[in-house]
C-alpha positions in Angstrom: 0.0 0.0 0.0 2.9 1.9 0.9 4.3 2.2 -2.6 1.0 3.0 -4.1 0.4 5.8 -2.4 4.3 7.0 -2.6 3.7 6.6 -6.9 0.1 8.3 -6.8 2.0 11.3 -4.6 4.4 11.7 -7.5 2.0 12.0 -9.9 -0.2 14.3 -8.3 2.6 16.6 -7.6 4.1 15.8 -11.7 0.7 17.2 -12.8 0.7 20.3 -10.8 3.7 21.4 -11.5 3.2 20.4 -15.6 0.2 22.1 -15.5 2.2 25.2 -13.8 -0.1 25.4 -10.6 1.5 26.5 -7.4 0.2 24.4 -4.3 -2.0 27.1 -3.2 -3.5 27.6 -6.8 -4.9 24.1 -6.2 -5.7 24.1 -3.0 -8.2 26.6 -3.8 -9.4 25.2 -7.0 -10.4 21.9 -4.8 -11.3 23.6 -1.5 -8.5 21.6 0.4 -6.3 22.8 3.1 -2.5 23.4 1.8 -0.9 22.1 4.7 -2.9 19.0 3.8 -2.2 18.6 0.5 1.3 19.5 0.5 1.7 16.0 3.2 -0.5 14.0 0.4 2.1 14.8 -2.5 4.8 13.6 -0.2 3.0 10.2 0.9 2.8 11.1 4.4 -0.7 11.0 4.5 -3.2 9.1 2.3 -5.5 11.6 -0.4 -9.1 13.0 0.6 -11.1 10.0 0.3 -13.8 11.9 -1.0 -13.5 11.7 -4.7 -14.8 14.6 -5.4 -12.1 16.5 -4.1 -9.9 15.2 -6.4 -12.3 15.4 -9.7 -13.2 19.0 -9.0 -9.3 19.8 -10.4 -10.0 18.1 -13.9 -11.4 21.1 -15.3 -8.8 23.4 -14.7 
């Protein structure tokens, strides 16, 4: 499980910065705490599992 979640962080944080967002930018686009998100893109904690959270970013 570990692993999974250390590859989905790296993804998450791949696209952000690809897309040119800054952690905050997203943060408010999904209506997430940035504190929060900045532990999911380094694995330390598991994402929202709520996912809307996470779908509410695909339009932007």
């Amino acid at each position: 499980m570990e692993i999974k979640l250390l590859k989905f962080a790296e993804l998450l944080k791949s696209l952000r910065l690809s897309n040119n967002f800054s952690l905050r930018d997203v943060c408010k686009i999904v209506d997430y705490d940035s504190s929060n998100w900045s532990k999911v893109e380094r694995g330390v904690i598991a994402p929202p599992s709520d996912i809307d959270v996470l779908k509410d970013g695909q339009s932007h």
